[in-house]
mmCIF file as Biopython writes it, N, C-alpha, C and O atoms, coordinates in Angstrom:
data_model
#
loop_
_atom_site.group_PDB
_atom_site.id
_atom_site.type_symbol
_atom_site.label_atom_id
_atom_site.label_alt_id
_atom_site.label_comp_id
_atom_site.label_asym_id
_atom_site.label_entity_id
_atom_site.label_seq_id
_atom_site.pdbx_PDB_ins_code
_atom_site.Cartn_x
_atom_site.Cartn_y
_atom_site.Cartn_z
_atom_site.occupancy
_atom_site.B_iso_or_equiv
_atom_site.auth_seq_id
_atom_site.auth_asym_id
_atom_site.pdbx_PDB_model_num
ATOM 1   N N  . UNK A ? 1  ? 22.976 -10.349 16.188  1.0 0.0 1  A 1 
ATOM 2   C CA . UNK A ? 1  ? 22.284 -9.135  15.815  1.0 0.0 1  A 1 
ATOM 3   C C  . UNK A ? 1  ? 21.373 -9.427  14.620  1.0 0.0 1  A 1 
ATOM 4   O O  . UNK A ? 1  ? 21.808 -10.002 13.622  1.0 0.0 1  A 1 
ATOM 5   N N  . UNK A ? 2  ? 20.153 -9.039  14.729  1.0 0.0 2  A 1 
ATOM 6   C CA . UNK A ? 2  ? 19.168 -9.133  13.542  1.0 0.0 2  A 1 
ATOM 7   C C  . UNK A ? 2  ? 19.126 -7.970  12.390  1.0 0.0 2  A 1 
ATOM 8   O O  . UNK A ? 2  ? 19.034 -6.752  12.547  1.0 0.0 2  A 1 
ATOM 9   N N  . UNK A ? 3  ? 19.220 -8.702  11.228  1.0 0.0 3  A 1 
ATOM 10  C CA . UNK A ? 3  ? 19.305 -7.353  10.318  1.0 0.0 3  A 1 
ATOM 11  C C  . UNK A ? 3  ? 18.004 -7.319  10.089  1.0 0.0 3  A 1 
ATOM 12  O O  . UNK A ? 3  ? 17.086 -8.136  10.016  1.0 0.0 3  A 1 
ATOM 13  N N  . UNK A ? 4  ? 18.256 -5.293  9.918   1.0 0.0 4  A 1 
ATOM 14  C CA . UNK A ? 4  ? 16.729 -4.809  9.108   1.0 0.0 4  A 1 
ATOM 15  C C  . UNK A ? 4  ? 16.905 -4.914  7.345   1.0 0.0 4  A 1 
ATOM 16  O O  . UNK A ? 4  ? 17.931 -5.062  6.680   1.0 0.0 4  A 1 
ATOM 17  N N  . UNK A ? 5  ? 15.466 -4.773  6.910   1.0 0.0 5  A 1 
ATOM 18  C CA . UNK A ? 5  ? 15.021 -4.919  5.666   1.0 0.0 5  A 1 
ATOM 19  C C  . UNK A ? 5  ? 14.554 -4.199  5.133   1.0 0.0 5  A 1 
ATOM 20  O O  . UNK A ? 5  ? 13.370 -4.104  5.454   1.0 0.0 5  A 1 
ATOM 21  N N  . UNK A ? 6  ? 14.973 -3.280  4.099   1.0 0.0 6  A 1 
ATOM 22  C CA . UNK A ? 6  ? 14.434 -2.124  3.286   1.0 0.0 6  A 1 
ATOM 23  C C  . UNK A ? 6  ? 13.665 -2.914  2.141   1.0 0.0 6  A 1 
ATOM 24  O O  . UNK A ? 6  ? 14.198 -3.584  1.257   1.0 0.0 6  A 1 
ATOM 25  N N  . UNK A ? 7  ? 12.659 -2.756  2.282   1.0 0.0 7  A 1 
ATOM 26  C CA . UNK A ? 7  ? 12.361 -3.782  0.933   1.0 0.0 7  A 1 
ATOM 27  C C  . UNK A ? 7  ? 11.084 -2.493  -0.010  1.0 0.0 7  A 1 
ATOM 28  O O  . UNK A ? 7  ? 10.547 -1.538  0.552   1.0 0.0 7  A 1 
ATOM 29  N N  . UNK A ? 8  ? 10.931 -2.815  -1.232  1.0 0.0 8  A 1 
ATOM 30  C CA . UNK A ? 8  ? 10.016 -2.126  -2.123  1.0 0.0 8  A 1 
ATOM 31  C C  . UNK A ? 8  ? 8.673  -3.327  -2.201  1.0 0.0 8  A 1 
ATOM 32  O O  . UNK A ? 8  ? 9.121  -4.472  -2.147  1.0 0.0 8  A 1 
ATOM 33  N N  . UNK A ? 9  ? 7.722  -3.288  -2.272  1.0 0.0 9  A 1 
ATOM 34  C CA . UNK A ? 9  ? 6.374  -3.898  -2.981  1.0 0.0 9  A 1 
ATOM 35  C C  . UNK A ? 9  ? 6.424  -3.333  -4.302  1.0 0.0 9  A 1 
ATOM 36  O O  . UNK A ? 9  ? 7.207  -2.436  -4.616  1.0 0.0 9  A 1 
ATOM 37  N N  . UNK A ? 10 ? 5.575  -3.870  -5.086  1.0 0.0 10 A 1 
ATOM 38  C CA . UNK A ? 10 ? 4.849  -3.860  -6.022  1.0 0.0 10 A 1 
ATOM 39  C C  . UNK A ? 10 ? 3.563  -4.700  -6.256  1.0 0.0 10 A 1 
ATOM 40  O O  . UNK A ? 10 ? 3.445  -5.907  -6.041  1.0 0.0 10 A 1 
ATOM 41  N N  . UNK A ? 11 ? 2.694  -3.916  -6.698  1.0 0.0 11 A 1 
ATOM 42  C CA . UNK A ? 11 ? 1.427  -5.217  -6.574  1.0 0.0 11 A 1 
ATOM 43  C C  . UNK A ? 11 ? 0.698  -4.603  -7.841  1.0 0.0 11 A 1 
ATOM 44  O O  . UNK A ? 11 ? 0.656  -3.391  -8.051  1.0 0.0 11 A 1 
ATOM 45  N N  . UNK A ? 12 ? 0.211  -5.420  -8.544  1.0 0.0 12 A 1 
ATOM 46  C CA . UNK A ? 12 ? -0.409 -5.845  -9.958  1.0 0.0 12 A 1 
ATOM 47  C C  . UNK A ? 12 ? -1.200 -4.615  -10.274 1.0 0.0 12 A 1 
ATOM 48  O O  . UNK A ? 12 ? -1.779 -4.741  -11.353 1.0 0.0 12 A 1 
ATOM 49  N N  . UNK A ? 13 ? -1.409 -3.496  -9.701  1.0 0.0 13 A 1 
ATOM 50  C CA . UNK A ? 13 ? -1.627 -2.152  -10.094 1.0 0.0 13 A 1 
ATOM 51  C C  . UNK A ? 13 ? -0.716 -1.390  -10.294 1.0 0.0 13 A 1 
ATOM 52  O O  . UNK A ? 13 ? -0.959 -0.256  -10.709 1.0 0.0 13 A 1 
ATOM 53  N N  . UNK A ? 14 ? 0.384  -1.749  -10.087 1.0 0.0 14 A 1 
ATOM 54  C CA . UNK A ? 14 ? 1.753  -0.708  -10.366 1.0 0.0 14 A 1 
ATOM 55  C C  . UNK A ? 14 ? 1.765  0.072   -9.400  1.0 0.0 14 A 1 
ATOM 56  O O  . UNK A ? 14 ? 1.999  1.274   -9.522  1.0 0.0 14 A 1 
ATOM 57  N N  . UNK A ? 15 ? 1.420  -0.728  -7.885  1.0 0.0 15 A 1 
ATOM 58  C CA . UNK A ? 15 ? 1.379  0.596   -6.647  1.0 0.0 15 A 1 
ATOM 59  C C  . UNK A ? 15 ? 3.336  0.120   -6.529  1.0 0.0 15 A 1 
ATOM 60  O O  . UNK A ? 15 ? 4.159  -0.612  -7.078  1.0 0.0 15 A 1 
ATOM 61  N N  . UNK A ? 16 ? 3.237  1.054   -5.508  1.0 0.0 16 A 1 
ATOM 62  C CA . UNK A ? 16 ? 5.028  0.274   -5.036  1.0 0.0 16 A 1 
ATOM 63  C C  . UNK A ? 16 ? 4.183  1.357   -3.449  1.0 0.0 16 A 1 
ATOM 64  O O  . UNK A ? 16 ? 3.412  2.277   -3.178  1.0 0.0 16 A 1 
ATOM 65  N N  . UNK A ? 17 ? 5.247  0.149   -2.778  1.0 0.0 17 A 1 
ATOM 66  C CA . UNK A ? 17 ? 5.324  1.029   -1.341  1.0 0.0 17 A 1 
ATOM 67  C C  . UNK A ? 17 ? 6.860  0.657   -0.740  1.0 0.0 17 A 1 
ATOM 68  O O  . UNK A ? 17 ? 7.355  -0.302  -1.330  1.0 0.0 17 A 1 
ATOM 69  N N  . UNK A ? 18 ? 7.724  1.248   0.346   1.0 0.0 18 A 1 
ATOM 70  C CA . UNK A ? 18 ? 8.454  0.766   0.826   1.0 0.0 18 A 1 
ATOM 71  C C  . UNK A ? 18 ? 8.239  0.992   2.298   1.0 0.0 18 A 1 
ATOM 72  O O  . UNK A ? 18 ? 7.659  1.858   2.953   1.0 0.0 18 A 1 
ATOM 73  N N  . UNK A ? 19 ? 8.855  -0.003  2.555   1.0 0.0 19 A 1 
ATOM 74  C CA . UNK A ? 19 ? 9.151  -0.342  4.365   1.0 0.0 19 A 1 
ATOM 75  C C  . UNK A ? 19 ? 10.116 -1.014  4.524   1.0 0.0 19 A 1 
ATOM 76  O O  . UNK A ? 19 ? 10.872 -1.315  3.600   1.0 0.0 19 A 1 
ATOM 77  N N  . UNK A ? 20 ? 10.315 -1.485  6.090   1.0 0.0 20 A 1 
ATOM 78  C CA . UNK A ? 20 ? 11.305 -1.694  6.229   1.0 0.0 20 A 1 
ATOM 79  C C  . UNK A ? 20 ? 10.946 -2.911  7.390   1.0 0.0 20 A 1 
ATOM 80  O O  . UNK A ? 20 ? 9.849  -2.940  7.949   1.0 0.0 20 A 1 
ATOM 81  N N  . UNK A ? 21 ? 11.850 -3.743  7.622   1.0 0.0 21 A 1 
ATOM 82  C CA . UNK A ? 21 ? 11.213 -4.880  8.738   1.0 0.0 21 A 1 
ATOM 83  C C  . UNK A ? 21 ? 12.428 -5.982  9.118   1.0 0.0 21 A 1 
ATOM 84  O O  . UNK A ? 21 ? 13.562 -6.042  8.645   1.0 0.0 21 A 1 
ATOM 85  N N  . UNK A ? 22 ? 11.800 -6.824  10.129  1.0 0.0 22 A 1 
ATOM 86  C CA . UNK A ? 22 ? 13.208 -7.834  10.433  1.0 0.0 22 A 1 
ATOM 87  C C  . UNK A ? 22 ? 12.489 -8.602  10.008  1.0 0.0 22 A 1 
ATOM 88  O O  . UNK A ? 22 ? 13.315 -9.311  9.432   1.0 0.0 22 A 1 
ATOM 89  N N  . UNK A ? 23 ? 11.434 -9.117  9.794   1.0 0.0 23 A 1 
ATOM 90  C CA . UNK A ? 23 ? 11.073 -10.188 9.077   1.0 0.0 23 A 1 
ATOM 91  C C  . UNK A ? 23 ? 10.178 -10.082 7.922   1.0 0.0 23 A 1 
ATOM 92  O O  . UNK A ? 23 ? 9.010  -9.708  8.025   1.0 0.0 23 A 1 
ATOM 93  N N  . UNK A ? 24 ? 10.974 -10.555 6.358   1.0 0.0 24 A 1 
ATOM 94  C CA . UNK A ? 24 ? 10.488 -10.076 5.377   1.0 0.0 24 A 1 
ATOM 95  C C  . UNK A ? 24 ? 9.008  -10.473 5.180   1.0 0.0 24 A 1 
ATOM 96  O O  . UNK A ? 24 ? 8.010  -9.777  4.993   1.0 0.0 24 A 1 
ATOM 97  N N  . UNK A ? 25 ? 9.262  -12.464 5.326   1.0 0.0 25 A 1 
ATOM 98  C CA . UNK A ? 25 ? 8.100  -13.133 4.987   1.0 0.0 25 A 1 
ATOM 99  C C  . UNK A ? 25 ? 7.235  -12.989 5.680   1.0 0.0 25 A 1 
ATOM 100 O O  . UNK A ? 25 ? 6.211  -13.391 5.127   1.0 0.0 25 A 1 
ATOM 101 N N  . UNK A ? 26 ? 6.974  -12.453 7.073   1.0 0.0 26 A 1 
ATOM 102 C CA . UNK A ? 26 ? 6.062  -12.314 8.032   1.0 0.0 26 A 1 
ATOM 103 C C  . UNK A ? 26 ? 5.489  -10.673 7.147   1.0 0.0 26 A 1 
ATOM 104 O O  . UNK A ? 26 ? 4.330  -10.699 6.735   1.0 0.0 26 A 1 
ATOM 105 N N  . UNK A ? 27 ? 6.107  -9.681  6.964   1.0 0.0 27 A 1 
ATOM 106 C CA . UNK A ? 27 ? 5.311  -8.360  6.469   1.0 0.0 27 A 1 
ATOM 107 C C  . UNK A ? 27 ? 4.946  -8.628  5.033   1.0 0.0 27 A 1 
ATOM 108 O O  . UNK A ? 27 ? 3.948  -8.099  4.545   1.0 0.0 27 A 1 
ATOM 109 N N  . UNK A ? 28 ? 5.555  -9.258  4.492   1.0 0.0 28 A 1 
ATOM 110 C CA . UNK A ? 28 ? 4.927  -9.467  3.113   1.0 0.0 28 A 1 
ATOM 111 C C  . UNK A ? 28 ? 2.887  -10.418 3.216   1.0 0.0 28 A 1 
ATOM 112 O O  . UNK A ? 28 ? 1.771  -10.160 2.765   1.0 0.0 28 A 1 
ATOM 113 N N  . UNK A ? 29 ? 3.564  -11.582 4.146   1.0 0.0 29 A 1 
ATOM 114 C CA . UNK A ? 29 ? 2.274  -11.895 4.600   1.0 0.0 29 A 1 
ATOM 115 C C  . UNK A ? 29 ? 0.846  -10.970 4.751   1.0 0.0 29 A 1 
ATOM 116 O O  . UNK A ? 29 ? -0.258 -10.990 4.206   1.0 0.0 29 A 1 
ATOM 117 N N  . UNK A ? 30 ? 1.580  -10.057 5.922   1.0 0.0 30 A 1 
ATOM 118 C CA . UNK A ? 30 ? 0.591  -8.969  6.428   1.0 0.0 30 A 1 
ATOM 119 C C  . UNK A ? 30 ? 0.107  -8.336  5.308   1.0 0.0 30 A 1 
ATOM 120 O O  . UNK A ? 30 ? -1.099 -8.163  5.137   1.0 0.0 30 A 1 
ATOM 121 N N  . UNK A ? 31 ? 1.121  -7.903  4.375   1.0 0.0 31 A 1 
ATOM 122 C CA . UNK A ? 31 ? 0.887  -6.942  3.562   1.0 0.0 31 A 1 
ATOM 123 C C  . UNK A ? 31 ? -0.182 -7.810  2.576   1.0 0.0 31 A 1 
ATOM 124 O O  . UNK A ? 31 ? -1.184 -7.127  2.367   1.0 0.0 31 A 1 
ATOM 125 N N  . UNK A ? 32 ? -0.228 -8.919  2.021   1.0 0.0 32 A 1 
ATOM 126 C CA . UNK A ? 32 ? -1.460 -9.902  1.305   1.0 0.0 32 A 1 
ATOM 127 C C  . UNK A ? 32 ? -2.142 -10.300 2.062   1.0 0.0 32 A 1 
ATOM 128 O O  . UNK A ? 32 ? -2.873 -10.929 1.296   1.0 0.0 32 A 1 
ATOM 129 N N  . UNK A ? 33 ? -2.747 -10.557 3.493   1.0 0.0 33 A 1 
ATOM 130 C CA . UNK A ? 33 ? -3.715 -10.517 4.399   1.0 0.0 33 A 1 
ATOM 131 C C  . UNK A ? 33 ? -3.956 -9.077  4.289   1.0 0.0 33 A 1 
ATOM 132 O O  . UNK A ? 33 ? -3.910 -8.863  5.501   1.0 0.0 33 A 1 
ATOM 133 N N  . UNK A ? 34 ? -4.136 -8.132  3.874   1.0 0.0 34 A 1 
ATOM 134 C CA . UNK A ? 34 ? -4.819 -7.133  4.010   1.0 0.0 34 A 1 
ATOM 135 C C  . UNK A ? 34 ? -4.577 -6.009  5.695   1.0 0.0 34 A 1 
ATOM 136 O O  . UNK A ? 34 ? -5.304 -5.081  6.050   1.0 0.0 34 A 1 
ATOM 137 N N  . UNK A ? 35 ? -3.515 -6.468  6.304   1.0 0.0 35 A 1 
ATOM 138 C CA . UNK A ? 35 ? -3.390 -6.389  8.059   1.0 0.0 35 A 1 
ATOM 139 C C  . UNK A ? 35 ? -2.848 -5.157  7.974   1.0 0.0 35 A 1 
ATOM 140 O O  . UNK A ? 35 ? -3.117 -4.491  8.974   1.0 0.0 35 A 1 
ATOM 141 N N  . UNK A ? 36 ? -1.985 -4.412  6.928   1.0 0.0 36 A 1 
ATOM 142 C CA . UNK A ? 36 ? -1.455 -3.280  6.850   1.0 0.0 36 A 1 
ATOM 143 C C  . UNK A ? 36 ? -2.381 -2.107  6.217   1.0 0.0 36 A 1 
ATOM 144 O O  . UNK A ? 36 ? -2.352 -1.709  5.053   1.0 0.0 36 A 1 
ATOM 145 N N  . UNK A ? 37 ? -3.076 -1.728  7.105   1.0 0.0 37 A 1 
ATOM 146 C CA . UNK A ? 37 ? -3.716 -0.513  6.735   1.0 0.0 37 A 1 
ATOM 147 C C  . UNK A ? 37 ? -3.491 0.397   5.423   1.0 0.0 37 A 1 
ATOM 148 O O  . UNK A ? 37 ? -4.489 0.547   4.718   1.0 0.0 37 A 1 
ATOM 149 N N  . UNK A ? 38 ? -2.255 1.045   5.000   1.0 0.0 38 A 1 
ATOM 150 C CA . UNK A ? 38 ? -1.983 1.666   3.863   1.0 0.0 38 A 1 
ATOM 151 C C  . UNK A ? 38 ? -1.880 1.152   2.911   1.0 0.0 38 A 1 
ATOM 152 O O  . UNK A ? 38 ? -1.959 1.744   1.835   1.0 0.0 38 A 1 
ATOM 153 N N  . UNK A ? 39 ? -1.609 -0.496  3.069   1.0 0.0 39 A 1 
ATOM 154 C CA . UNK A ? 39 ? -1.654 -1.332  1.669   1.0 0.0 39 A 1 
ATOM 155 C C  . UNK A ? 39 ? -2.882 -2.438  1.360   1.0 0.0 39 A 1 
ATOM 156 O O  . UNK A ? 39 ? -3.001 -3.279  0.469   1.0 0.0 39 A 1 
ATOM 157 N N  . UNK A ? 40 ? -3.793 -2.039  2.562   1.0 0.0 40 A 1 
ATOM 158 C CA . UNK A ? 40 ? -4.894 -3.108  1.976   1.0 0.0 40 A 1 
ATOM 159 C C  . UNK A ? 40 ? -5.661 -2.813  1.450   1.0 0.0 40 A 1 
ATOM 160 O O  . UNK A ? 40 ? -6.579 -3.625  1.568   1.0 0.0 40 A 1 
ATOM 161 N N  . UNK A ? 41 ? -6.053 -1.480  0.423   1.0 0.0 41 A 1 
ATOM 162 C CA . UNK A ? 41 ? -6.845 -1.474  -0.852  1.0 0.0 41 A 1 
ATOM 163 C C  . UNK A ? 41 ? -6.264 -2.207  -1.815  1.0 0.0 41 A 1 
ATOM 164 O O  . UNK A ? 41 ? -6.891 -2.633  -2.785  1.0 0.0 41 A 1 
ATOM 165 N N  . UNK A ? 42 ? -4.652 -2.464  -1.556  1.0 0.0 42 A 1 
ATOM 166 C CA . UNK A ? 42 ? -4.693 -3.692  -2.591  1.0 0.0 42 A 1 
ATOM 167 C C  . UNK A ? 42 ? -3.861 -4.860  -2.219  1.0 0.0 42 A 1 
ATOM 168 O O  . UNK A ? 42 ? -3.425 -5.065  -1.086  1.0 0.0 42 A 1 
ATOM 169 N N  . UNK A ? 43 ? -3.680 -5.580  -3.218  1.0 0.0 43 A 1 
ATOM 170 C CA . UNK A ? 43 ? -3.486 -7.019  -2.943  1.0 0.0 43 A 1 
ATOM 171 C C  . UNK A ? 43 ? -2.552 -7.605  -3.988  1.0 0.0 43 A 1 
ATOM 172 O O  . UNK A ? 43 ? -2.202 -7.068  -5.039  1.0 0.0 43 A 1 
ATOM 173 N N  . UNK A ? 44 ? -2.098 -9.182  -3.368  1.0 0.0 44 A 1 
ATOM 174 C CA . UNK A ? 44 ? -1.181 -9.629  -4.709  1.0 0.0 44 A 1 
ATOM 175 C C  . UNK A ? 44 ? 0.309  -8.969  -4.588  1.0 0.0 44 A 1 
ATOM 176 O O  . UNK A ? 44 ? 1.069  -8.950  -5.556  1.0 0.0 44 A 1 
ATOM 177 N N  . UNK A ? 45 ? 0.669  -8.408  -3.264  1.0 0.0 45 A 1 
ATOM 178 C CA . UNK A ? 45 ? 2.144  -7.603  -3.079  1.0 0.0 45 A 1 
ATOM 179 C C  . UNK A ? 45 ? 3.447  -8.654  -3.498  1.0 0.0 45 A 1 
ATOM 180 O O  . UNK A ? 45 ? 3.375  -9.848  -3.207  1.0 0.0 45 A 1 
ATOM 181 N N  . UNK A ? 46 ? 4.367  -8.214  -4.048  1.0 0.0 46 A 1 
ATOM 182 C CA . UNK A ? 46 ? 5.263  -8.856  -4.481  1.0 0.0 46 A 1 
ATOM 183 C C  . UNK A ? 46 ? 6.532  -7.924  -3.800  1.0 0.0 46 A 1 
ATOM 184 O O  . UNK A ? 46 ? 6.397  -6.732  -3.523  1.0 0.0 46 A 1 
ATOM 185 N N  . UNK A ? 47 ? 7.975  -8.822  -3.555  1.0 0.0 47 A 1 
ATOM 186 C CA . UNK A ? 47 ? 8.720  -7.967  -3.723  1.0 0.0 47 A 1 
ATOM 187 C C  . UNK A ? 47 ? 9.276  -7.578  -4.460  1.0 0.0 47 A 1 
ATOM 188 O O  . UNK A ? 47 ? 9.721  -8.615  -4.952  1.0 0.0 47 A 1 
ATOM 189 N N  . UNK A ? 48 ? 9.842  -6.471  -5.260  1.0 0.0 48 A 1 
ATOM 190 C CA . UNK A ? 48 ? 10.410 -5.817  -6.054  1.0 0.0 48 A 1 
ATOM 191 C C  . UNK A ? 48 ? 11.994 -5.586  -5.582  1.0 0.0 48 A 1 
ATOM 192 O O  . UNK A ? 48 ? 12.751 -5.387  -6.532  1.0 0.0 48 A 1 
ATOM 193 N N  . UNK A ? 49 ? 12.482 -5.583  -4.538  1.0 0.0 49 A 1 
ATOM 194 C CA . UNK A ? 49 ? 13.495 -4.913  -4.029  1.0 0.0 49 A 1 
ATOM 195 C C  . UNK A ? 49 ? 14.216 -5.310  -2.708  1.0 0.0 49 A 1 
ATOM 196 O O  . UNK A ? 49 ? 13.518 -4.707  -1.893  1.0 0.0 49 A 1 
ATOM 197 N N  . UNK A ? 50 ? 14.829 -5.717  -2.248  1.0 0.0 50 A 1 
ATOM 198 C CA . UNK A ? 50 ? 15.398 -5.306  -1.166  1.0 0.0 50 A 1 
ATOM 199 C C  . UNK A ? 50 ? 16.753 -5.226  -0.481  1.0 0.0 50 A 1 
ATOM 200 O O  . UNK A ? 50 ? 17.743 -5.798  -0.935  1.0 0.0 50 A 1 
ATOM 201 N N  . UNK A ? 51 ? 16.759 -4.590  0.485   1.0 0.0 51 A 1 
ATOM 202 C CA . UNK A ? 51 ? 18.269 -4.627  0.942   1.0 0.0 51 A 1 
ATOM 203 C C  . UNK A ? 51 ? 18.521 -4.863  2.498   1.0 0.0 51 A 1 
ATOM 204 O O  . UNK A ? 51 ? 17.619 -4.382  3.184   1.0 0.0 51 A 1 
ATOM 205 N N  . UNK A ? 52 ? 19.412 -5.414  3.129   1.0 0.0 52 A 1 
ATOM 206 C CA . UNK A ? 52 ? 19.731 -5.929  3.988   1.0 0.0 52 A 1 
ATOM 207 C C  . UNK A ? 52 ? 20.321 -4.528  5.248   1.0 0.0 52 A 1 
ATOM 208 O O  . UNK A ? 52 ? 20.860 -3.552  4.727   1.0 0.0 52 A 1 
ATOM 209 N N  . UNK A ? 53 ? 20.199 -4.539  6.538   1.0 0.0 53 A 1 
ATOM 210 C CA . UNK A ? 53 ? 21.062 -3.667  7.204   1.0 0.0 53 A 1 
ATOM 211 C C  . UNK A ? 53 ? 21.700 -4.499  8.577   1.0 0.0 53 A 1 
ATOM 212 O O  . UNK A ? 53 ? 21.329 -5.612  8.949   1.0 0.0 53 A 1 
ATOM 213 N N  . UNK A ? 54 ? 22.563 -3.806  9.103   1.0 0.0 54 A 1 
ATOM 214 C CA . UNK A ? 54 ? 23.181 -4.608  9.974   1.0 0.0 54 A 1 
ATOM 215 C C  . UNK A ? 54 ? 22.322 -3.965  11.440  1.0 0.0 54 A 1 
ATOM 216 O O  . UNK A ? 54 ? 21.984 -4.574  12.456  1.0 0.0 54 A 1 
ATOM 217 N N  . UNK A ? 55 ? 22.144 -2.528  11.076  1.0 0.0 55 A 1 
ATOM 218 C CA . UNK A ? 55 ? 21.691 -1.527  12.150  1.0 0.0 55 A 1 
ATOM 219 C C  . UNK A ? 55 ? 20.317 -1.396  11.629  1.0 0.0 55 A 1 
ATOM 220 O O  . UNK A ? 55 ? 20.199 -1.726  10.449  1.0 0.0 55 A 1 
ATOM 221 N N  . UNK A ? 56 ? 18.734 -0.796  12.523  1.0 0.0 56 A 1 
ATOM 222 C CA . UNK A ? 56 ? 17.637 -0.236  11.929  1.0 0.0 56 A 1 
ATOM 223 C C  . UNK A ? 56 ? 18.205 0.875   11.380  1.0 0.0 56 A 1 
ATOM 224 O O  . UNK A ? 56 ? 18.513 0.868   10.188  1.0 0.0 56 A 1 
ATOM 225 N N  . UNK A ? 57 ? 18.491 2.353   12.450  1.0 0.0 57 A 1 
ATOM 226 C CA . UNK A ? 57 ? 19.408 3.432   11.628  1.0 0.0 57 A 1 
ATOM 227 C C  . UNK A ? 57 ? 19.630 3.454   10.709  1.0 0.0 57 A 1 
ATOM 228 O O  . UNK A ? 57 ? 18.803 3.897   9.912   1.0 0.0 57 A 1 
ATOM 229 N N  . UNK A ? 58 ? 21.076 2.915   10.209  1.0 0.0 58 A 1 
ATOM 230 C CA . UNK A ? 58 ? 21.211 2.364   8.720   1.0 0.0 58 A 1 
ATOM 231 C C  . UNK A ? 58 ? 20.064 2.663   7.854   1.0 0.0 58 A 1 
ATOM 232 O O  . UNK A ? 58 ? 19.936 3.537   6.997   1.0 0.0 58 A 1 
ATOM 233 N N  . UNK A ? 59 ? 19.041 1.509   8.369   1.0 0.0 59 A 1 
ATOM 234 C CA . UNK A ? 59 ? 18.575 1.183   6.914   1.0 0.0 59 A 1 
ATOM 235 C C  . UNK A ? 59 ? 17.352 2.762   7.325   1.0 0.0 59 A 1 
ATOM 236 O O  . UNK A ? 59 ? 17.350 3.553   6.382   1.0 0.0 59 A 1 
ATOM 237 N N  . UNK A ? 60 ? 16.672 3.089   8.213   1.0 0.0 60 A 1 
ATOM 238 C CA . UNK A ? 60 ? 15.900 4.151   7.985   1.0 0.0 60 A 1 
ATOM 239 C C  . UNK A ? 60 ? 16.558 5.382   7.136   1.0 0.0 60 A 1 
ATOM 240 O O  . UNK A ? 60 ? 15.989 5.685   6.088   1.0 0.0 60 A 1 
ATOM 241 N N  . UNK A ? 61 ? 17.880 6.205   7.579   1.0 0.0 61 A 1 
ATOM 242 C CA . UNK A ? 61 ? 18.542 6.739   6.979   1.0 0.0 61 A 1 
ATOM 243 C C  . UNK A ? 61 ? 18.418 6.331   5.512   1.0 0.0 61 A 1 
ATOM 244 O O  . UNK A ? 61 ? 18.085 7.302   4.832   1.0 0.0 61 A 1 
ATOM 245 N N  . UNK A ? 62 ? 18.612 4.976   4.652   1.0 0.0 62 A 1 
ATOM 246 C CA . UNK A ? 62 ? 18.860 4.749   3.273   1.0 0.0 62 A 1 
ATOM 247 C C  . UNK A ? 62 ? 17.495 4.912   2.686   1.0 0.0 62 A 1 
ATOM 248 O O  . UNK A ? 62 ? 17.191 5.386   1.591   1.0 0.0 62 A 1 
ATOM 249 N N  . UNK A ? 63 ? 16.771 4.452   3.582   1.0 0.0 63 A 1 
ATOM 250 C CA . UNK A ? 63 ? 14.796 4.519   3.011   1.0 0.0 63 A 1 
ATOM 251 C C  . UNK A ? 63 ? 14.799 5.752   2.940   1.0 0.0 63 A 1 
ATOM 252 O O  . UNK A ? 63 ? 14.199 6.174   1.951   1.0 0.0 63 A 1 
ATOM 253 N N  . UNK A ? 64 ? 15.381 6.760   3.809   1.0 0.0 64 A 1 
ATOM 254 C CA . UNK A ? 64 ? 14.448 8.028   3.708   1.0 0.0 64 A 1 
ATOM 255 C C  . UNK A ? 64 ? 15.318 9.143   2.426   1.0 0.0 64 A 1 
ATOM 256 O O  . UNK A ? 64 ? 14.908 10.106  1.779   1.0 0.0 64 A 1 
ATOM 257 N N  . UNK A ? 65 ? 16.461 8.541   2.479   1.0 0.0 65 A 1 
ATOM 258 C CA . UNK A ? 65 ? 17.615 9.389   1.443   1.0 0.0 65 A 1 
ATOM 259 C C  . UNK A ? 65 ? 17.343 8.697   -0.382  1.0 0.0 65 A 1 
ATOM 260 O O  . UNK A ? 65 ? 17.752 9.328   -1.357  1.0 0.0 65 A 1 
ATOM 261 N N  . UNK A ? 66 ? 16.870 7.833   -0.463  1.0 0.0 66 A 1 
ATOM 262 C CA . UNK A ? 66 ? 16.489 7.263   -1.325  1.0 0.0 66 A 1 
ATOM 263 C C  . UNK A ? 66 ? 14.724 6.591   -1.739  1.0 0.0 66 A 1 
ATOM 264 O O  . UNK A ? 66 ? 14.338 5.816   -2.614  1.0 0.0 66 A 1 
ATOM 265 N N  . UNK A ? 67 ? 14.192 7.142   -0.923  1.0 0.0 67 A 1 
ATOM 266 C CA . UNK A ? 67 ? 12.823 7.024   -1.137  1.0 0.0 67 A 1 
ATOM 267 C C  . UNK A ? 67 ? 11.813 8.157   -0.676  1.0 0.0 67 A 1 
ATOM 268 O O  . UNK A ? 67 ? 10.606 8.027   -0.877  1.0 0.0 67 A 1 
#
């Protein structure tokens, strides 16, 4: 079973965004290629955060109760 990924950004403007994904290094990628629409006015994304799920559920439930 593949776990999901709640993870936070931060990028050198003090934006933060969160999402969620099975593969961190592949969306973090996207997210500094500019490929993610809501985050490509900016750039330089870092992670700040994340947490592991066993289920997607899970982790949507924790993103949405906590973010």
């Amino acid at each position: 079973m593949a776990s999901v990924f709640v993870y936070i950004l931060r990028c050198a403007e003090e934006t933060y965004y969160v999402g969620s994904t099975s593969d961190v290094t592949a969306r973090v990628a996207a997210h500094n290629a500019r490929k993610v629409p809501h985050t490509s006015k900016f750039a330089a994304w870092q992670i700040e955060t994340g947490v592991a799920f066993r289920d997607k559920a899970k982790a949507v439930a924790f993103a949405k109760k906590h973010f």
